[in-house]
Structure formats: C-alpha cells, structure tokens
C-alpha positions as CSV (number, residue, x, y, z in Angstrom):
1,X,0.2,-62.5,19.1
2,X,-1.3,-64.5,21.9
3,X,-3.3,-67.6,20.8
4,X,-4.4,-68.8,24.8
5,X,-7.4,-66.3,25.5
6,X,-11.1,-68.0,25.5
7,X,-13.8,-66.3,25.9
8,X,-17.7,-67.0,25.3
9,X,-19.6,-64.1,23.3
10,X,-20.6,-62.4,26.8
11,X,-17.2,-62.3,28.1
12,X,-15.3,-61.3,24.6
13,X,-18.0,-58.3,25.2
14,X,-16.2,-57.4,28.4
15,X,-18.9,-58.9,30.7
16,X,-21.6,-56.6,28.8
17,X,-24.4,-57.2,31.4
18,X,-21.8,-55.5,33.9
19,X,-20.4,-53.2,32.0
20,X,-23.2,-51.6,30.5
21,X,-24.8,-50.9,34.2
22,X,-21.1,-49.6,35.6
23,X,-19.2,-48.3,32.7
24,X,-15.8,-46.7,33.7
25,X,-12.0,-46.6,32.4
26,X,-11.0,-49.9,34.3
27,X,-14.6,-51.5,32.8
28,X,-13.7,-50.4,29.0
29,X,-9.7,-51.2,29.4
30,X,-10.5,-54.9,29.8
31,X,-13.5,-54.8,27.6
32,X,-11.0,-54.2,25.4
33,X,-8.1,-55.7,25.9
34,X,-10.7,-58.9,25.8
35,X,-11.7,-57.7,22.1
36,X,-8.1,-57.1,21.2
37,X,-7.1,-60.8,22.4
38,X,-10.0,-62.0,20.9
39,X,-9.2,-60.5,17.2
40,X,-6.3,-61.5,17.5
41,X,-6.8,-65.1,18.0
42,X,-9.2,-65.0,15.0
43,X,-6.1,-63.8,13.2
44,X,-4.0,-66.2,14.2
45,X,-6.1,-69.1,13.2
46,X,-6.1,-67.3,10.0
47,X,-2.6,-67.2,9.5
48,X,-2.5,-71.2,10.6
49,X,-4.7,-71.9,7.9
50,X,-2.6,-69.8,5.6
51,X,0.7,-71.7,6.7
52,X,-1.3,-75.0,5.8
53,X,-2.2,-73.9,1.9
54,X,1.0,-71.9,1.5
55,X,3.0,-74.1,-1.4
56,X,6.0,-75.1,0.0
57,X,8.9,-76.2,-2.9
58,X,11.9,-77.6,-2.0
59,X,14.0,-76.3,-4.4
60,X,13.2,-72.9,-3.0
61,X,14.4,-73.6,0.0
62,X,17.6,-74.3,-1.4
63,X,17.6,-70.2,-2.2
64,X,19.8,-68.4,-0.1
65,X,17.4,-65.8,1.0
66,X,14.5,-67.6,0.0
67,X,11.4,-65.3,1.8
68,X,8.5,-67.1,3.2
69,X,6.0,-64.4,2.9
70,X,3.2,-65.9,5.3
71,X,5.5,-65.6,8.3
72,X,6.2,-61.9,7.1
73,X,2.8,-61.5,7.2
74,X,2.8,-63.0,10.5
75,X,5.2,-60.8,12.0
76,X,3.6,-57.5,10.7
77,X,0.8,-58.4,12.5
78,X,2.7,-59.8,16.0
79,X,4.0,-56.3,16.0
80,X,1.0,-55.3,17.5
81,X,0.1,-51.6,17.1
82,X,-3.0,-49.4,18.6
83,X,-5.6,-51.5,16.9
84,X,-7.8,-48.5,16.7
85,X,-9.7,-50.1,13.6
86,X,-10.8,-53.4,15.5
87,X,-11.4,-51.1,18.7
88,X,-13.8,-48.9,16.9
89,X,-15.8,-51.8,15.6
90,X,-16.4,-53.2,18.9
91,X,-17.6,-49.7,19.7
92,X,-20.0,-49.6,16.5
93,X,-21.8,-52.7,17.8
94,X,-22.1,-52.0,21.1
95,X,-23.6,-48.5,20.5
96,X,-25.7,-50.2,18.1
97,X,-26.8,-52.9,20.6
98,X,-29.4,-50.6,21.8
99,X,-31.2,-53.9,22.6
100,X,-28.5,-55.4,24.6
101,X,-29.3,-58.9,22.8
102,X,-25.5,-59.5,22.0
103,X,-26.8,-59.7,17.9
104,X,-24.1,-59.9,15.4
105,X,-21.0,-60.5,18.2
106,X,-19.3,-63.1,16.1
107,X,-19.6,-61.5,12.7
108,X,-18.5,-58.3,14.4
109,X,-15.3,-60.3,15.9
110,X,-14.9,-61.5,12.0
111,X,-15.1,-57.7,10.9
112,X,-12.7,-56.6,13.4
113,X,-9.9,-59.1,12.4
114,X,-10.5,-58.5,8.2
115,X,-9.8,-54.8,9.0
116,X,-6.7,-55.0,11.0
117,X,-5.6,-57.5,7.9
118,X,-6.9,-55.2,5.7
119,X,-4.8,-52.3,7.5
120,X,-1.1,-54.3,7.0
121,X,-1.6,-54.7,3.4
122,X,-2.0,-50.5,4.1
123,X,0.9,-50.3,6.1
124,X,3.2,-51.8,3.7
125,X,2.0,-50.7,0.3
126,X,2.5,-47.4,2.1
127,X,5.9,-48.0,3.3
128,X,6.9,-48.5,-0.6
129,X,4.9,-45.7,-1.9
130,X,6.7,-43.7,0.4
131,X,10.0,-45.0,0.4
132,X,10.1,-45.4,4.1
133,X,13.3,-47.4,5.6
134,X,10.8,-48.2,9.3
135,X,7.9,-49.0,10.4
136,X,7.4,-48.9,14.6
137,X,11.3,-49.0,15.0
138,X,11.4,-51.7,12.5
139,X,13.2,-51.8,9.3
140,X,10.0,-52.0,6.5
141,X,9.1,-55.0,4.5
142,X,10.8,-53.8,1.4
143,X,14.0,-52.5,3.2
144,X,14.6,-55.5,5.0
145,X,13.9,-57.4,1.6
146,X,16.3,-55.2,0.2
147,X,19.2,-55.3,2.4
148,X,18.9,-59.4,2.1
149,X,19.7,-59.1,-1.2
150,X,22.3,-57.1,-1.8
151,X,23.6,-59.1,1.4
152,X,23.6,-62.6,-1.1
153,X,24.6,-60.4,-4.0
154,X,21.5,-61.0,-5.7
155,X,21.1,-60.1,-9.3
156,X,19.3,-56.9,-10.8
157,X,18.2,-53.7,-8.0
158,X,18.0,-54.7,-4.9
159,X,15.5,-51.7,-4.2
160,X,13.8,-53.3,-6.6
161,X,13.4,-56.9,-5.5
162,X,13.0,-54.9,-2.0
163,X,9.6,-53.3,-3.4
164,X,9.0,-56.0,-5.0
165,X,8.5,-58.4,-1.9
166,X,6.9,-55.6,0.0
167,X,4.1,-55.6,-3.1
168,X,3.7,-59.3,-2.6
169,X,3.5,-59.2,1.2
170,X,0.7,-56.5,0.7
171,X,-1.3,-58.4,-1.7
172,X,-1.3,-61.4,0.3
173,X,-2.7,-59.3,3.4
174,X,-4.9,-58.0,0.9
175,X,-5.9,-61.5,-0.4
176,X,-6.3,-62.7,3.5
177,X,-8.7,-59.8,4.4
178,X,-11.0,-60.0,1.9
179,X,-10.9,-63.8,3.0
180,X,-12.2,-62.7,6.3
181,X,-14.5,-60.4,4.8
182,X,-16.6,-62.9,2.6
183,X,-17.9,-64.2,5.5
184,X,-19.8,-61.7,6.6
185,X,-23.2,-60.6,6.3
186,X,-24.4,-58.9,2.7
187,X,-25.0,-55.4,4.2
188,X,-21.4,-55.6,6.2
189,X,-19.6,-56.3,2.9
190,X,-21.1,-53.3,0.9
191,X,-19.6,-51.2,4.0
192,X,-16.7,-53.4,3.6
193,X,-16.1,-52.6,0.0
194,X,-17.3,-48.9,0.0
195,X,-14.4,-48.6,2.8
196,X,-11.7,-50.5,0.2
197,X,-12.4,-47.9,-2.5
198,X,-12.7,-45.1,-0.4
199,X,-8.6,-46.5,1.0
200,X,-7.4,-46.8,-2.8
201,X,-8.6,-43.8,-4.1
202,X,-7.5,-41.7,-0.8
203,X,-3.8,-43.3,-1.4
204,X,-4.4,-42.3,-4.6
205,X,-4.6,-38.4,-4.0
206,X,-2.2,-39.0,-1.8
207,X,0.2,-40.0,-4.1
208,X,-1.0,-37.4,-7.0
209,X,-1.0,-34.9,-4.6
210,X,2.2,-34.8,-3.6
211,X,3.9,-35.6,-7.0
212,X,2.0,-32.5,-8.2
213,X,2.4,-29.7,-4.9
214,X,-1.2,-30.1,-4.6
215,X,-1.7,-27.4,-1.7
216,X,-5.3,-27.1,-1.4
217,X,-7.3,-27.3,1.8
218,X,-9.8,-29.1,0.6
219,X,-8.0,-31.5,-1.2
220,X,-6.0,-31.8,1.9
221,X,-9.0,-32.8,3.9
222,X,-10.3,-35.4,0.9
223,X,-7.6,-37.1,1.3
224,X,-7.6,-37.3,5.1
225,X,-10.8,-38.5,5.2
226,X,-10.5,-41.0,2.2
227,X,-7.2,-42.5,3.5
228,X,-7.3,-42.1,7.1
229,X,-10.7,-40.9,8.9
230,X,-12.9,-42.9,6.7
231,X,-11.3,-46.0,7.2
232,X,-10.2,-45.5,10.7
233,X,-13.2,-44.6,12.6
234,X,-16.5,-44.3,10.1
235,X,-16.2,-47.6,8.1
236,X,-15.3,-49.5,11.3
237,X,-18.2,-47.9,13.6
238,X,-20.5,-48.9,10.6
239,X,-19.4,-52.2,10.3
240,X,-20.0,-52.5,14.1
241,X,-23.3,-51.0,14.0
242,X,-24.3,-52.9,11.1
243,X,-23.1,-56.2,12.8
244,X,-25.7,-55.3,15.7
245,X,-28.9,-54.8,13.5
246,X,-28.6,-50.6,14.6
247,X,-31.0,-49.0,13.0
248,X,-31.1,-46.0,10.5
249,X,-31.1,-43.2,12.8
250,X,-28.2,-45.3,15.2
251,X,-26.2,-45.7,11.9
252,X,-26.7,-41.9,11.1
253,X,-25.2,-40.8,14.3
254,X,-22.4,-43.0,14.5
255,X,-21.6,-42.1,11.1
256,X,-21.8,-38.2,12.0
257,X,-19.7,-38.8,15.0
258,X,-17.0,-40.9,12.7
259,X,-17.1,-38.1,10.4
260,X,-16.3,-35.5,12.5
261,X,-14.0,-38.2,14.8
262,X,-12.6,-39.1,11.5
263,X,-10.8,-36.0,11.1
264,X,-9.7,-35.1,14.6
265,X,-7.6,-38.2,14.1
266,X,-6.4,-37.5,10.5
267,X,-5.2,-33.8,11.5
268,X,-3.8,-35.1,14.5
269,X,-1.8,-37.5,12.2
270,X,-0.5,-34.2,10.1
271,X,0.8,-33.1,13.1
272,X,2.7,-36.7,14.1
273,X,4.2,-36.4,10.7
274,X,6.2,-33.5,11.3
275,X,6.6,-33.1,15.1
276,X,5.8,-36.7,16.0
277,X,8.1,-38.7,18.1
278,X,10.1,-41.3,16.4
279,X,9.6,-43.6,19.0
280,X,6.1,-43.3,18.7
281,X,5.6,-42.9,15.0
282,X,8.0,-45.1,13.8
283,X,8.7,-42.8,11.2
284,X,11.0,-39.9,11.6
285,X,10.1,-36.6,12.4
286,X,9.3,-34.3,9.4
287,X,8.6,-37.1,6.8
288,X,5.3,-35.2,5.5
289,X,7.4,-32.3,4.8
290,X,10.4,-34.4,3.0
291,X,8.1,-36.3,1.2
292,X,5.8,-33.0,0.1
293,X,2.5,-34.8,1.4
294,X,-0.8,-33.2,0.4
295,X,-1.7,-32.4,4.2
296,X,-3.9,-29.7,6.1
297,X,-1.1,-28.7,8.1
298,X,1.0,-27.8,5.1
299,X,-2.1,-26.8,2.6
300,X,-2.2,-24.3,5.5
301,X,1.8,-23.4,5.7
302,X,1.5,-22.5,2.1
303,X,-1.2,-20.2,2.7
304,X,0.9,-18.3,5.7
305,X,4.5,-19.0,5.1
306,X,6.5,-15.8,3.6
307,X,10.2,-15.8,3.3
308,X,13.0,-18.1,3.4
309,X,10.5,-20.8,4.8
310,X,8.2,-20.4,2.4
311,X,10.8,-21.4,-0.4
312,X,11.9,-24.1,1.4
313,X,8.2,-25.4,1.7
314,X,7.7,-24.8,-2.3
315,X,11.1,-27.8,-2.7
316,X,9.1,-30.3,-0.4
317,X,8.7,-33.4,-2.2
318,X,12.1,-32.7,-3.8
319,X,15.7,-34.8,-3.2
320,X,16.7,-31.1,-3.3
321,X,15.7,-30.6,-0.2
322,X,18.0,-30.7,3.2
323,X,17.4,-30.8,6.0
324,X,17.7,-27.3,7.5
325,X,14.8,-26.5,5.1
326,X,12.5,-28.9,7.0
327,X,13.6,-27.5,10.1
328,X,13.3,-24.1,9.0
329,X,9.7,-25.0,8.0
330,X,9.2,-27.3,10.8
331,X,10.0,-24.2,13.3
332,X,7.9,-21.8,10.5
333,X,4.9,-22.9,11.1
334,X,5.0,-22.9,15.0
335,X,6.1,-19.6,15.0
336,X,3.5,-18.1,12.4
337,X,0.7,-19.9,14.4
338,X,0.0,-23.0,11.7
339,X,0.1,-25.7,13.8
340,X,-1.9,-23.9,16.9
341,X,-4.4,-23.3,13.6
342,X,-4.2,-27.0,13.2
343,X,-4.9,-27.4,16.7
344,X,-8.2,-25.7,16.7
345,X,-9.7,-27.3,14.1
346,X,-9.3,-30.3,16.3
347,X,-10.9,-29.2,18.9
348,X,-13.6,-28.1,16.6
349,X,-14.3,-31.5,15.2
350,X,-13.9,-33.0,19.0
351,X,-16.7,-31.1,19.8
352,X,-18.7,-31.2,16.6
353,X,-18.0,-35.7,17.6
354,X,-19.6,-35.3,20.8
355,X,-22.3,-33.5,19.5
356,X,-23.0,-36.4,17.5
357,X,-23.5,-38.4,20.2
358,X,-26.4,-37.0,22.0
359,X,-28.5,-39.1,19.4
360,X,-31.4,-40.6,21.5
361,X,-30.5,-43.6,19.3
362,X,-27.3,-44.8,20.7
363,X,-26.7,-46.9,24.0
364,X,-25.6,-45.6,26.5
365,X,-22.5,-47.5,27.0
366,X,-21.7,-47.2,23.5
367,X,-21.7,-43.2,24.4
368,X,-19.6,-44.1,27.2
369,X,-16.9,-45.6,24.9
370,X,-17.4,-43.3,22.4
371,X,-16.4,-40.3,24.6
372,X,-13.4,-42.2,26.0
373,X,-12.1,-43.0,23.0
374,X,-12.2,-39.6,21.6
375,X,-9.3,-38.3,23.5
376,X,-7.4,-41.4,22.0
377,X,-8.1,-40.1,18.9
378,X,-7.7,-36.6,18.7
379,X,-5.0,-36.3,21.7
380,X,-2.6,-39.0,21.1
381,X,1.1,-38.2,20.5
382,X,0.6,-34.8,23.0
C-alpha cells in the first residue's frame, strides 16, 4: 500500500477543471489511480493509528505463533484488489458535483476508505462461511491460521482456532470501518448503515439458501443484489452523491443506474464462480456449484437441466459431490443454453444502466465515468 502520494483536493479529483472539459480513458485512468492512492493512504494512516492503540503484552509474545491481528489486517488490505467500491464513490460525487464546487471531496475520500475496510471484514467472514482455502492466490485468514497451528501442535481443532482468528480479523475490520464511518456527515451514515444491513442480511440468504437448495430466481436475485450489487455499486454511488450535496433527482438516477449496474456485476460474478479463472478469482473454478450457492445461474440450471446433470446439480451443496458432477453440470448448462441465458440478462441490465444515465441531472463527466466503468462491471473476467 503506498503511503508517498500527496495530493490537494483538485488534484486527488484527477485535475477536475481538466478533466471534466476533456474526459477520455487516459483522463479517468489517472483520475483514478489518484483516488485509489489517495484511499489508500487514508487507510494506512488508519492502520498506523491502529498499530499505536493495539495492546501489546509481552507474555504473548512469548507464544509460539502468537498472531498480531492488526498486521493481518494490514496485509488483506496491501493485497490490493479492483477497488471497485472506492472507485464507484468517486464516481457518485463527481456525477453529483453538477456544480463543479469540489463539495464534500474529503468526506467522500473518508467514505471511500470505510468501504474498502468495510469490504475485508466481507472478504474474510466469507472465506469462513464458505470454507475457502484462498483468497487472490493467497491462502485465507483462517487457513493460514490454521495451518500455524497444527504446525506448533496447538491444542483443541486447529480448523477451529483457524475460524476463529479469521472471525477476529473480520471484526476488527469491521470495528475499523465503522471507525471511518462516524466521521462522516449524518445523511452519509444512514446510507452507510442501510448498506451494512442490506450486506448482513444478503450473507444471510446466502448462507440459508444454500443450506436449504433454495433454487428460486427471485431469491437468487435478492441475494445478489443484497450481498453484491447493493453494496458494490448503489450504496457506494449514493454515498458519493450524497458527499456532493446531489440533489433528489441526481440521487434517483444514480441509484437507478446502480440498480440495474448492480446486477450486471452480480450475474457476472455467478458466472466467475463456475467458469472464472483461478488466477483471476482467486477461488477455484466451480466453487458456486460445490458449495450449492443460491445463484441466478444455477436457480436457472434447475429450471433447464434434465438427466444425469440435473441429479448431479440436486447433490450441490453436498460433500457427496465429485467432481465429475460439477463438470458434468459445469459443461450442462453451456450446452442447454444457461449460461448464454445468463449472458442476456446482462446485457439487458447494461442497457437498462445506461438508460439511467440520460438524467438531465447528472454531470457530464460523471456520465462519462459512468459509461466507462460499466464495461468493468458487467464484462470483466471475458
């Protein structure tokens, strides 16, 4: 995580006076990148102040693998990642900055940082809910925590202790985000806490669903919008907007076009989960289909599916199933036309985003973004 970017509130908006009069790929690339380095040096002044109150004992340094949780966190977060979430903030406010006044920059910055905190807690509650041994070609928090202590022989499970650490490494990011979070503006923390709820209760479904076979379409797209669109693209672009002082019909437009945005990037993620390259992912291909996850993609395959693929779909979720049966699937529902199904409905919402964006009430450059970023969104991984 780089610490040596400084920037004054015109240039951490990417030159705006520029930008917004020549807005172009190589104009929003360094706008961002700037906002990127910028969040990210607001996070690591977070996690120095962290380091400062952490309680260090002495005797627990004397523990053979005694884990010092704030440089986990640390590392999670020097891992680096897409940072879609702060990226669409920074959007939010500048298509809410219809007045090109700069209002709200810093508290925007502040947003942008408590939701990429806010999205490691995610990332490794996640990892444990799922029992998932990476994370972008890393082993996961509880894994790693795991392996150290069957390494030192350490007493009791070590899956256990394992999920154990990886709880505590979530709550902390949890505790640090909402940190960020209290210092912002009234009206971004009711965003900021309708988003949290809306995250819980999506992982919620998520998890209920896939205990139970739940293979409804619209419970499929509940949860993607709960757990993924929602706070991926809406909650951020509102928090953005709302950090600009964009008014009611601004707010309504970016969050039609996070809606629709939303779940171009959630069914694109369905796909990832089955097809998606390790590499990329950092989960192995197929892990939706192991793990029996409440998705659109395979709300769909149950509809479709007949056959010997259709009984391996109906053990998904199971330790009973191998792993011919999620190939047989995998291969299934590209062959029975599920995935180019898939495929349409993101185009669907693609257009449905854009649409959203001929609101009268956005800036132009904001539009600009918007439209670049979409392909981000609903392409990636192809």
């Amino acid at each position: 995580m780089t610490r040596t970017v400084s920037a004054d509130r015109r240039s951490g908006a990417g030159s705006a006076g520029v930008g917004r009069a020549r807005s172009n790929e190589s104009v929003w690339a360094d706008r961002i990148a700037t906002h990127v380095s910028l969040v990210e040096n607001r996070l690591s002044s977070e996690l120095d102040e962290l380091r400062e109150a952490w309680d260090h004992d002495d005797v627990e340094a004397d523990q053979p693998f005694a884990l010092d949780l704030p440089h986990q966190l640390r590392q999670l977060l020097e891992r680096g990642g897409k940072r879609t979430r702060p990226v669409m903030t920074l959007l939010g406010w500048v298509a809410g900055d219809v007045r090109d006044d700069q209002h709200g920059y810093e508290d925007m910055i502040l947003a942008s940082a408590a939701i990429e905190m806010l999205h490691c807690f995610a990332l490794v509650h996640d990892d444990v809910m799922d029992e998932s041994a990476t994370r972008r070609g890393e082993p996961t928090v509880h894994a790693r925590s795991a392996r150290l202590h069957a390494r030192h022989d350490g007493r009791g499970d070590s899956d256990r202790f394992g999920d154990s650490i990886a709880v505590l490494v979530g709550d902390l990011a949890h505790s640090e985000a909402d940190r960020l979070a209290a210092g912002m503006p009234a009206p971004m923390r009711r965003v900021w806490q309708q988003m949290v709820l809306e995250l819980i209760a999506g992982q919620l479904r998520d998890v209920v669903g896939s205990a139970v076979a739940d293979r409804r379409i619209g419970y499929a797209r509940l949860v993607a919008r709960q757990k993924t669109g929602s706070y991926t693209v809406t909650r951020p672009l509102q928090l953005g907007a709302v950090a600009a002082g964009a008014d009611g019909a601004a707010l309504a437009a970016l969050t039609e076009y996070g809606h629709h945005a939303g779940e171009a990037f959630a069914l694109r993620d369905d796909i990832l989960g089955v097809y998606g390259d390790p590499g990329s992912t950092g989960k192995p291909a197929g892990d939706d289909i192991r793990s029996g996850k409440p998705t659109v993609l395979l709300a769909l395959a149950a509809e479709t599916l007949r056959g010997p693929a259709a009984t391996a779909l109906a053990v998904a979720g199971s330790p009973r199933m191998s792993d011919d049966q999620v190939r047989s699937v995998q291969d299934a529902m590209v062959d029975h036309g599920v995935v180019d199904a898939v495929e349409t409905m993101i185009d669907d919402r693609v257009g449905s985003a854009l649409a959203a964006l001929e609101s009268p009430s956005l800036s132009a450059d904001g539009v600009a973004g918007l439209t670049r970023v979409l392909a981000d969104l609903a392409r990636r991984g192809r």
